[in-house]
C-alpha positions in Angstrom: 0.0 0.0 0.0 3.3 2.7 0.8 4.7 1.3 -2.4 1.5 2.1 -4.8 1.0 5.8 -2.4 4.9 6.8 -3.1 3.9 5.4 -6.8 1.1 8.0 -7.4 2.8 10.7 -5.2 6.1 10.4 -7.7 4.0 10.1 -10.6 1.6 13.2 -10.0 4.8 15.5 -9.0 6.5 14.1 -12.3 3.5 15.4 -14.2 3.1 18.7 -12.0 6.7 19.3 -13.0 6.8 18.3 -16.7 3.5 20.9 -16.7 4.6 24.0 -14.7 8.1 23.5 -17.3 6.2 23.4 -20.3 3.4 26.3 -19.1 7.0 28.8 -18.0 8.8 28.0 -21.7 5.1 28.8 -23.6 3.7 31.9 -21.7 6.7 34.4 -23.0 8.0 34.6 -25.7 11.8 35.3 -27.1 13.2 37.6 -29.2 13.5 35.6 -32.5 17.3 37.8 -33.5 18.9 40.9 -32.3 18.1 44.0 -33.6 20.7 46.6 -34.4 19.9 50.4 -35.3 22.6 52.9 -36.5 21.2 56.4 -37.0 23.0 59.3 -37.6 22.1 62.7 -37.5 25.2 65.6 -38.3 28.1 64.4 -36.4 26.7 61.9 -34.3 25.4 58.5 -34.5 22.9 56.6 -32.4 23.8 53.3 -31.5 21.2 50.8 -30.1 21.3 46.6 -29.8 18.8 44.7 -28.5 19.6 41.3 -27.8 18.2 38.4 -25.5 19.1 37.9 -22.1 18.1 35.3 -18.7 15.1 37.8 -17.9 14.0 39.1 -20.9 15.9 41.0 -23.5 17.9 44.0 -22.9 19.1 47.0 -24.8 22.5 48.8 -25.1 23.0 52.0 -26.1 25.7 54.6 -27.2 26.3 58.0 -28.9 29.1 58.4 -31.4 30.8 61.2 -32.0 32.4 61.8 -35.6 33.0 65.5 -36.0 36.8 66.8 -36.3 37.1 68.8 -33.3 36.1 68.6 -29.3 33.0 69.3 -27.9 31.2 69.9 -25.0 27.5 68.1 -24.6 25.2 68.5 -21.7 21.7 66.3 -21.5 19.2 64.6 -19.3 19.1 61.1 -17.8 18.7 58.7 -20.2 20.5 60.2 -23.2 19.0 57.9 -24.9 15.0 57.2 -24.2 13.4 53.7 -25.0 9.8 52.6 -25.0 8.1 49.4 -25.9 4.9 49.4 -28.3 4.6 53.4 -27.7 6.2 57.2 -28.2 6.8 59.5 -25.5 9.5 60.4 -24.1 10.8 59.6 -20.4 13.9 62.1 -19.7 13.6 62.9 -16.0 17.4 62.9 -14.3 19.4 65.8 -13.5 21.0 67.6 -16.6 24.9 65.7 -17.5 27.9 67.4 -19.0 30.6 65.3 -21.1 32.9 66.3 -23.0 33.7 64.3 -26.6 36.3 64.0 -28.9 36.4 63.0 -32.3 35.9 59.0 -32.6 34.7 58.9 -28.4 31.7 56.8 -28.2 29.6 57.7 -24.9 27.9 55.2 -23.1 26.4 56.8 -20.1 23.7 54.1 -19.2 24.6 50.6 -18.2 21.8 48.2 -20.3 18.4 48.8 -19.9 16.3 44.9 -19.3 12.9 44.5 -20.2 10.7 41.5 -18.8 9.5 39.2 -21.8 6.7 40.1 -24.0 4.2 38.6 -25.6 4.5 36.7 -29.1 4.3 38.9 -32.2 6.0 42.1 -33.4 6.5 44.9 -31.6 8.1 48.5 -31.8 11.3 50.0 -30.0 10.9 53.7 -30.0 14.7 55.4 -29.6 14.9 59.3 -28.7 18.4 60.7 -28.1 18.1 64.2 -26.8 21.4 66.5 -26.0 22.5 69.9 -26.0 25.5 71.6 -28.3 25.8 74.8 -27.0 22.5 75.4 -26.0 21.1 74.6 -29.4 18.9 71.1 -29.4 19.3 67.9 -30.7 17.6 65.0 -31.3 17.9 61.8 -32.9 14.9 59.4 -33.2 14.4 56.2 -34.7 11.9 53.0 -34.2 12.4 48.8 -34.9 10.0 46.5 -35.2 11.4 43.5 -32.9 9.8 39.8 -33.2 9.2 37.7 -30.4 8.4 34.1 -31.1 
């Protein structure tokens, strides 16, 4: 009677398990291949990847700087703002100086993670906002990303 209890009790945990893997693997999706996005605007080029990662995917970002001589840029926290699936922007840190020579390529965020998303296609949306001398700029860009 033990023998045919421990039976069902290793049977029904074997199944329990098998289930609770398969339901985890099947309720998010992956990103089906990175996505890279180069855009430049003037003397500076937006850099974003988006790759998978253990809880998600995550994003990298940089600004490059391709001009001939040294310059001073000032901008909000992120330099670079990313949304998921909509467009509006989310700059709300203190205001950052740097200063860049020609061929530096800034990284002032460490990568950002997002939790998994559902399967389909959905959109990054980029916005790199900085300051040149007081004057404005801003590089923008979206990427469709699959998730299967």
């Amino acid at each position: 009677m033990v023998k045919k209890l421990l039976m069902i009790c290793t049977t029904l945990a074997v199944i329990g398990g098998a289930a609770a893997y398969w339901f985890v693997e099947t309720s998010s999706a992956k990103l089906a291949e990175p996505v890279q996005v180069s855009e430049q605007m003037e003397d500076f080029i937006m850099h974003v990847q988006v790759e998978k990662n253990e809880e998600g995917f995550q994003v990298l970002r940089s600004l490059e700087y391709i001009g001939d001589e040294p310059i001073v840029l000032s901008h909000r926290t992120p330099l670079i703002s990313l949304r998921v699936n909509h467009d509006a922007k989310n700059f709300t840190g203190s205001p950052v100086t740097k200063e860049l020579n020609p061929g530096d390529v800034y990284h002032p965020q460490e990568a950002k993670v997002f939790n998994p998303l559902k399967k389909g296609s959905h959109t990054l949306y980029m916005d790199c906002e900085f300051y040149i001398d007081g004057e404005r700029k801003n590089i923008k860009a979206h990427k469709e990303m699959v998730f299967q």
